[in-house]
C-alpha positions in Angstrom: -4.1 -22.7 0.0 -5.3 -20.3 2.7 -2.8 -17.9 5.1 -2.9 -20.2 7.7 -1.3 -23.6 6.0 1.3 -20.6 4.2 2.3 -20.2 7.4 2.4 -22.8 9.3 6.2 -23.0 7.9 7.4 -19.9 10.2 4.7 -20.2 13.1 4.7 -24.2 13.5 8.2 -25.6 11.7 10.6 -22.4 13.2 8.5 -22.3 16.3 11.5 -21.7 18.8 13.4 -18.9 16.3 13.3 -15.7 16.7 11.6 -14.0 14.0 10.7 -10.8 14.6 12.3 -7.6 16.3 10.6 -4.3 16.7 11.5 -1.4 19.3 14.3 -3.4 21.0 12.6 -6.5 21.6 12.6 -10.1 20.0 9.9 -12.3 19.0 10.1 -16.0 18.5 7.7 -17.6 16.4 5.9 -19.4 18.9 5.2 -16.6 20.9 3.0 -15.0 17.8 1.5 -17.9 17.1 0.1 -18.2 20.6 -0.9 -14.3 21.0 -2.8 -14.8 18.0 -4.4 -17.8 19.0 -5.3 -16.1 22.0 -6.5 -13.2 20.1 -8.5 -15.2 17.8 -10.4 -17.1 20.9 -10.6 -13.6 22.7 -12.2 -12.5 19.1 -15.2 -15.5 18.9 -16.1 -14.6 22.4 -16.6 -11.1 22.0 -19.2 -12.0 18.5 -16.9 -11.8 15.7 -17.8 -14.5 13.4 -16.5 -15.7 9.8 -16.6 -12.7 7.0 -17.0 -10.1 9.9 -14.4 -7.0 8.9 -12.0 -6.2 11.6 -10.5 -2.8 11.0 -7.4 -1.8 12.4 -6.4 2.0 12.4 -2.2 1.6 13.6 0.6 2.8 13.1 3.8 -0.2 12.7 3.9 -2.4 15.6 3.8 -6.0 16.5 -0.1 -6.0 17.1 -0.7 -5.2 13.8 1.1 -8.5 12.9 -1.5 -10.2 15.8 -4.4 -9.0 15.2 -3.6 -9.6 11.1 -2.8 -13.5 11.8 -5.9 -13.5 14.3 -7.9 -12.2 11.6 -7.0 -14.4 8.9 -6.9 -17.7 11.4 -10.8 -17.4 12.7 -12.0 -16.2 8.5 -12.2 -12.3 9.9 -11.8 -9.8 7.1 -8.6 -7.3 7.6 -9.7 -4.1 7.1 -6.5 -1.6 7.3 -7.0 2.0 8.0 -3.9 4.7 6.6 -2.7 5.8 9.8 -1.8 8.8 8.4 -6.3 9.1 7.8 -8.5 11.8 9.2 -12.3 12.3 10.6 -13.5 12.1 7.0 -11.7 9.8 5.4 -11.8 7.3 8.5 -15.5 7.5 8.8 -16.2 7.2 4.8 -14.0 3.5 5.2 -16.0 2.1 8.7 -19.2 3.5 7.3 -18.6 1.3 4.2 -17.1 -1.6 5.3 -19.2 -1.7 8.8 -16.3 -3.7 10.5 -17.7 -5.0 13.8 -14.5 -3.5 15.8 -12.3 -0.9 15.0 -8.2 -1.6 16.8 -6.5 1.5 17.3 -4.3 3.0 20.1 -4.3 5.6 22.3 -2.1 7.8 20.7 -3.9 8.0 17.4 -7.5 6.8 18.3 -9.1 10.1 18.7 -9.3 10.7 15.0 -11.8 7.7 14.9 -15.5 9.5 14.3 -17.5 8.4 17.3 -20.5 8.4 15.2 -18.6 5.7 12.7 -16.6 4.0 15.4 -19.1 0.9 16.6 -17.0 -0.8 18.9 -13.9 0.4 19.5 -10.7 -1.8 21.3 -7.4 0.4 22.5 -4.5 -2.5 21.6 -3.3 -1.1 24.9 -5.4 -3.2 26.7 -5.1 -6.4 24.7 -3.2 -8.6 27.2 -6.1 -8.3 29.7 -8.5 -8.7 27.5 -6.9 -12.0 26.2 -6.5 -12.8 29.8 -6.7 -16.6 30.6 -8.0 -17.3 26.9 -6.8 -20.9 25.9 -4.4 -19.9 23.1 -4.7 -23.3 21.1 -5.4 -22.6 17.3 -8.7 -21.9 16.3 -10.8 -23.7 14.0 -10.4 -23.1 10.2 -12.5 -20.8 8.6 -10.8 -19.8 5.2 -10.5 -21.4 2.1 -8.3 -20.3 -0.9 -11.1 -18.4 -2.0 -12.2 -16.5 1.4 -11.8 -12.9 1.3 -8.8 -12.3 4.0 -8.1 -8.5 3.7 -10.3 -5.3 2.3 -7.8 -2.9 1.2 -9.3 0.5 0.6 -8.4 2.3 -2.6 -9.5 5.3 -4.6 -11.6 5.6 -7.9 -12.3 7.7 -10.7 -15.3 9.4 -8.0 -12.6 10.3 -5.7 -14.2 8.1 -3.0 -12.3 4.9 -2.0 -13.3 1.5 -2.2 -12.9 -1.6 -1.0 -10.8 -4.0 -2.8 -11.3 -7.7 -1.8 -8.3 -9.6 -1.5 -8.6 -13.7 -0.8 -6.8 -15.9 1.0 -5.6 -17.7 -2.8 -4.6 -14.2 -3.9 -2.4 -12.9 -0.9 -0.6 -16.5 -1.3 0.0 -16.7 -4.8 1.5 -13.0 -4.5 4.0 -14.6 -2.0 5.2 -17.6 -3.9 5.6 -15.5 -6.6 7.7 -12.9 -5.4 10.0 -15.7 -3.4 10.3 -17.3 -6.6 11.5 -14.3 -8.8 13.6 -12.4 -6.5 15.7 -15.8 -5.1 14.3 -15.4 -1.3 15.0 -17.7 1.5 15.1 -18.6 5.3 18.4 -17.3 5.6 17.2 -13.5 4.4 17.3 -11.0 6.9 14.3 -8.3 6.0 14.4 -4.6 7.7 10.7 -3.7 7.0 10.4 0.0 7.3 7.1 -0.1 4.9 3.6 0.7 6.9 2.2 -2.3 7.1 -1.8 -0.4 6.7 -0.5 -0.8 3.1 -0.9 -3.5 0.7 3.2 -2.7 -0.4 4.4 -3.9 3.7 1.6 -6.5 4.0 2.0 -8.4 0.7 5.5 -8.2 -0.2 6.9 -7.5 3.2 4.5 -9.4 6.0 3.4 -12.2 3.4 7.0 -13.4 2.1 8.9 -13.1 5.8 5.3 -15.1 7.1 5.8 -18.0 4.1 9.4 -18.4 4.9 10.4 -17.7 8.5 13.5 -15.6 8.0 14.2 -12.6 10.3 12.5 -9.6 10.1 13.3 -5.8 11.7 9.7 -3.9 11.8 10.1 -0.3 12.3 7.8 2.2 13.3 8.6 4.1 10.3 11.0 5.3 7.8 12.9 7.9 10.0 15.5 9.6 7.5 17.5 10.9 11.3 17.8 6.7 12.1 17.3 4.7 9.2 21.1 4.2 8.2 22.2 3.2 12.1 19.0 0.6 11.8 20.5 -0.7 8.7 24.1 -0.7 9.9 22.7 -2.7 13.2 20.8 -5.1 11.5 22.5 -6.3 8.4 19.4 -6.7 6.1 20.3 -8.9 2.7 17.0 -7.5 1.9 15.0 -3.8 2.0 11.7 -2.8 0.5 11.3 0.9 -0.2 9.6 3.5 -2.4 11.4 6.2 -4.1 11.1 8.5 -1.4 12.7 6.4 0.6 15.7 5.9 -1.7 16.0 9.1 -2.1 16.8 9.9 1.6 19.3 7.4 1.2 21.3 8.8 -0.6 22.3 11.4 1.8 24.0 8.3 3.2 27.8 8.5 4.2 30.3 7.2 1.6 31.6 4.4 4.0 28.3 3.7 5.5 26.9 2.9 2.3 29.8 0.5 1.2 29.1 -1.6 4.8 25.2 -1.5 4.1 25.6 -2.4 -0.1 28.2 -5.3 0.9 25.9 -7.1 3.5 22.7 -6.7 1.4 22.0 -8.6 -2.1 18.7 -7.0 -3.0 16.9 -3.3 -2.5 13.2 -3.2 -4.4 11.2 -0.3 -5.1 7.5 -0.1 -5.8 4.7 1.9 -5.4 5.6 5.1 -7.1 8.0 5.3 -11.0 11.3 5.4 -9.8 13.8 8.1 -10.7 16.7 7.0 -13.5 18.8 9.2 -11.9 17.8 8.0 -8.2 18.9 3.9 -9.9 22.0 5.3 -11.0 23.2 7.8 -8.1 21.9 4.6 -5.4 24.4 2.5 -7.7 27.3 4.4 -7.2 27.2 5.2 -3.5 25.6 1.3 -2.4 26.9 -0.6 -5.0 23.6 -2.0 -6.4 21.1 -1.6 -8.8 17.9 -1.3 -6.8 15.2 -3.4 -8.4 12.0 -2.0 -9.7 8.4 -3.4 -9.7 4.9 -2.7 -10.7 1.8 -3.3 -8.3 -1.3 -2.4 -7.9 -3.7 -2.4 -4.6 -6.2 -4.4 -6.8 -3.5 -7.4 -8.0 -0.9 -6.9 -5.8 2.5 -7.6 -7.6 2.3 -7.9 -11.6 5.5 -7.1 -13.1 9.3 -6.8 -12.1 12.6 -6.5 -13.3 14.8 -10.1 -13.3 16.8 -10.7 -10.3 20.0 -12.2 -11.8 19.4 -10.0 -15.6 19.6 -6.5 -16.4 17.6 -4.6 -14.4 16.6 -1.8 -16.9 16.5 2.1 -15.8 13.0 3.1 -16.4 11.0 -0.2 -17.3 9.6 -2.5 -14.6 10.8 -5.3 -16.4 8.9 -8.9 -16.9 5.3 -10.4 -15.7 5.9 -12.2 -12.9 5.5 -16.2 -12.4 1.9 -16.7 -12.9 0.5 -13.5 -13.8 -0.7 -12.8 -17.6 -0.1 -9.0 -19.2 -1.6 -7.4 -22.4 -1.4 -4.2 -23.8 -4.7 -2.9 -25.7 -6.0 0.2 -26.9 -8.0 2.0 -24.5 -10.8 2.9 -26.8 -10.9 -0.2 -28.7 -10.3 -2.8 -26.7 -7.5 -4.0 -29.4 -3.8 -5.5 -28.4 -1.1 -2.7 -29.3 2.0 -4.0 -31.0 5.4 -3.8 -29.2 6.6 0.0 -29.3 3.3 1.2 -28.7 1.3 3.4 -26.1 -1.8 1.3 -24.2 -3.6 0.5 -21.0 -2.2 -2.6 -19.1 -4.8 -5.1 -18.5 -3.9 -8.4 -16.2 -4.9 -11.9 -15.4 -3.8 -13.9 -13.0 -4.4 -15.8 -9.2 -3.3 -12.5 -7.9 -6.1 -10.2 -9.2 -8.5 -9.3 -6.6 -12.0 -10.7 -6.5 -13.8 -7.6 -6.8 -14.9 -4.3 -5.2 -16.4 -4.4 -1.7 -20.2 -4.2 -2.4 -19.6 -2.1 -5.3 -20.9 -4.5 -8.4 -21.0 -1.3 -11.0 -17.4 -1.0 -10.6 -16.0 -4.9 -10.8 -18.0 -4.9 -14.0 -16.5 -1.8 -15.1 -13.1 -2.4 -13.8 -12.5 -6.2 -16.0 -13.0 -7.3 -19.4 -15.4 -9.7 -21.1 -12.4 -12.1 -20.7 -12.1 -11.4 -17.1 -8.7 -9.0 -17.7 -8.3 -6.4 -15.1 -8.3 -3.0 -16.7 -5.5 -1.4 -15.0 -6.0 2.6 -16.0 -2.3 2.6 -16.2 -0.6 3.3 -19.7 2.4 1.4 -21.1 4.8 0.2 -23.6 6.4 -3.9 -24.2 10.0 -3.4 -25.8 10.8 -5.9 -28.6 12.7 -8.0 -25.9 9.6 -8.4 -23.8 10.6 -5.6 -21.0 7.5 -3.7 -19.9 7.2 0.5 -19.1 4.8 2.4 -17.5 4.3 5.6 -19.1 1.5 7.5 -17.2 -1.8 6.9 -15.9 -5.5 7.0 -17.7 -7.0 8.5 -14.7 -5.6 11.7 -13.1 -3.8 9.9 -10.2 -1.1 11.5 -8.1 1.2 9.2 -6.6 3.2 11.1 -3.3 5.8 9.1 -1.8 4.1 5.7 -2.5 0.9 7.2 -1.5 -1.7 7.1 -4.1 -4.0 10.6 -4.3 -7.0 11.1 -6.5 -7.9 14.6 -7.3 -11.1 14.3 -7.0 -11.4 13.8 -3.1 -9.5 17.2 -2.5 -11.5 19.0 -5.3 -14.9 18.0 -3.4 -13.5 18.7 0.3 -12.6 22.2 -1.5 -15.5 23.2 -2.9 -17.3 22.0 0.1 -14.7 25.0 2.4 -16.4 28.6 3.0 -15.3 30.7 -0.2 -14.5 28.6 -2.7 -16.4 28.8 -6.1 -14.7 26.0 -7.9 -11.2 24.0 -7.4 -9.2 21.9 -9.5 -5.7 19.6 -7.9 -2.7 18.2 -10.0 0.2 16.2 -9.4 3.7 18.6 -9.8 7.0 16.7 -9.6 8.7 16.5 -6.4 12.2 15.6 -6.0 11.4 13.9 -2.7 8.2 12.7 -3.0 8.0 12.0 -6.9 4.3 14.2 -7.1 2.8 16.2 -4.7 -1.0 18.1 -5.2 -1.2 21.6 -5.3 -4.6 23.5 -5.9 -5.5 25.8 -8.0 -9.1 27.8 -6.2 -12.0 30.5 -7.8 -13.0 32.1 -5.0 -16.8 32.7 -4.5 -16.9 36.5 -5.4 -18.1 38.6 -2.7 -17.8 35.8 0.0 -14.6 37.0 1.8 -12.3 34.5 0.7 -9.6 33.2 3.3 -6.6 31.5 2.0 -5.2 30.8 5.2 -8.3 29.2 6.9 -8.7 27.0 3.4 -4.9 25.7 4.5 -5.7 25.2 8.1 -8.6 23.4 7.2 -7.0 20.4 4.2 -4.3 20.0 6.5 -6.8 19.2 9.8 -9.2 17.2 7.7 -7.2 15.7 5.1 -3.8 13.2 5.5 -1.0 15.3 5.8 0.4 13.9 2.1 -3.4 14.8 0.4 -3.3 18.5 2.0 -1.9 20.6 -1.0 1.3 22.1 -0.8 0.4 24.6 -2.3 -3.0 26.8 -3.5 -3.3 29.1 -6.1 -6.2 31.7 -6.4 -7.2 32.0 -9.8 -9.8 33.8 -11.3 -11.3 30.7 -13.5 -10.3 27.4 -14.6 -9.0 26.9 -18.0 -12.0 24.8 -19.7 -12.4 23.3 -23.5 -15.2 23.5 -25.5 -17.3 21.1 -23.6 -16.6 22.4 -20.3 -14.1 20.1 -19.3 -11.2 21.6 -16.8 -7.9 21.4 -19.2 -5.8 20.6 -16.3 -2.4 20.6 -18.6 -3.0 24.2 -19.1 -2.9 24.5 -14.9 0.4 23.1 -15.2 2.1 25.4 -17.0 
């Protein structure tokens, strides 16, 4: 099955609902599936053809959702840009994935490299350029196996890379997760998630897509609006990440009893979620929020039951579909229950591969065609599943992944600086944050302050360390490698 026939059940059979709100206005069903069609056409005309990347660089708004089903109806490949992305980072993902348009707006679109842009389209000026464009539905493209979306992650280099989603994958993901977590037409979803990541466009855009119920898009999470939005709106359902959950809390007493009574489920991904966060979310809401493993690569893999215990700390059970083992890193071996390992998984959700990276698919799966997840984790006797750190020195900042690496070369690369070194420090907001520890380059007049100005213009705001620490060297063993525990202390 390809996007498309997934859904046709909102976009042809719920044609005259309303489906979508965003900034005070309603969308019925009909009237996105004729802007994409038009957008589609629009797209053929100006070149685009079958396999062709389309990167968008947006914040939340209902073009994203257009251009997304355009893309997938005329076999386009998505190519989602982290709004929250600078100069660097923006032009390492366009020089890589050589989209043939970039989609931004004019708020953000200056951040775009002009040397890295190709062609560049302001979603501003959309309608015009749609102008008088038949909006029947475009010929198929896409099969199950098509590539539909290339969602840019980070490796063990520090540089990101493209993970291939298909068409079969972003599907399967959807069933799945309707399945295990009970959803239906008569859900009501307040989608606060960007949707430039793979958490708001699987779970979020995929299942509301397969199954027509009503969706609330927001901007963003604003902490100052978000309880009002869920007062108005009455979700049954909410997707968040710990961060998120977190700012709840600060949530009036009788405010939260309203929002708990109308909703029946609150998930959290992307980031390990607090015990005490479940527990304190419990009390004030009056539910136990539900907790789920993904990964950029596979999309959803594990979760905790919908109608069992939800367990404080574990992720809970593979989900319909989807195959996990625990083996030994070094050997390859299955671990017994109780017992440290690196999660590897099979199943119609895993990605295809890495975008014209062949060195690292091979790397990244087994003989057997497991994908080696670099996460660690433990199966309980009674089959639940818990993460319990990563292989790789990730740093995960409210939802947002962060590999050391990328700030340690941006470093080095500053006036000054000798050598660098980033970890993760726990957060009570955020779960991690990076801070920096920098030798300066002796005699080279060092500037701290310029080192700050310059992380937090080049880098996203959440990869720009919050803090950096001048040291005079780096803790190493007896190989050379940087003991980065010993930082920590």
């Amino acid at each position: 099955m390809n996007l498309p026939e997934l859904f046709r059940t909102s976009l042809v059979d719920r044609a005259s609902e309303v489906g979508l709100e965003f900034g005070g206005c309603e969308y019925r069903f009909e009237e996105l599936e004729r802007e994409s069609n038009r957008l589609a056409n629009a797209l053929r005309r100006d070149g685009f053809e079958a396999g062709d990347r389309l990167a968008v660089y947006l914040t939340n708004r209902v073009e994203m959702i257009t251009l997304y089903l355009a893309a997938v109806k005329s076999g386009l490949i998505f190519t989602p840009i982290n709004a929250l992305y600078r100069g660097r980072e923006i032009g390492h993902i366009v020089k890589d994935a050589e989209p043939k348009g970039v989609f931004t707006s004019r708020e953000i679109g200056a951040a775009i490299p002009a040397e890295a842009a190709g062609r560049v389209y302001l979603v501003e000026e959309l309608p015009a350029w749609c102008d008088e464009l038949s909006d029947a539905p475009p010929d198929g493209y896409s099969n199950a196996d098509s590539i539909a979306a290339l969602i840019y992650t980070s490796g063990t280099t520090g540089r990101p890379k493209g993970a291939m989603l298909t068409h079969g994958n972003l599907a399967a993901n959807a069933r799945s997760l309707i399945e295990a977590w009970r959803m239906e037409p008569a859900d009501r979803l307040l989608l606060a998630l960007p949707l430039f990541h793979v958490h708001g466009i699987g779970n979020g855009l995929h299942t509301w897509l397969a199954l027509g119920y009503r969706t609330r898009l927001l901007e963003r999470f604003r902490k100052e609006t978000i309880v009002d939005e869920l007062l108005e709106f009455r979700p049954t359902v909410f997707f968040g990440v710990p961060t998120m959950y977190e700012r709840l809390l600060g949530t009036p007493p009788e405010a939260a009893r309203e929002i708990g009574r109308r909703a029946r489920l609150f998930v959290s991904g992307s980031a390990p979620l607090p015990p005490a966060t479940l527990h304190r979310f419990e009390q004030l809401f009056g539910h136990v929020i539900l907790e789920r493993y993904g990964m950029s690569e596979t999309l959803m893999n594990i979760s905790n039951p919908y109608g069992e215990e939800r367990r404080p700390g574990s992720v809970g059970f593979p989900l319909p579909g989807v195959t996990i083992r625990i083996v030994d890193p070094d050997t390859g071996e299955p671990v017994p229950d109780g017992a440290t390992g690196e999660i590897e998984i099979s199943g119609p959700n895993v990605f295809r591969g890495y975008w014209r990276r062949d060195d690292a698919t091979r790397e990244a799966f087994t003989a057997d065609g497991f994908f080696r997840s670099g996460d660690l984790g433990t199966r309980a006797p009674d089959g639940y599943y818990t993460l319990q750190g990563r292989r790789k020195e990730l740093i995960i900042s409210g939802g947002f992944n962060i590999y050391p690496r990328e700030i340690e070369e941006f470093l080095c690369e500053q006036p000054g600086v000798a050598e660098a070194a980033v970890i993760g420090v726990p957060d009570t907001v955020r779960g991690e944050v990076p801070v920096a520890y920098v030798v300066p380059d002796s005699g080279s007049g060092f500037d701290p302050s310029a080192l700050v100005a310059a992380c937090r213009t080049e880098l996203a705001s959440f990869k720009a360390p919050r803090r950096i620490e001048t040291v005079e060297r780096l803790p190493r063993n007896a190989l050379g490698k940087i003991q980065k525990h010993l930082l920590a202390r």
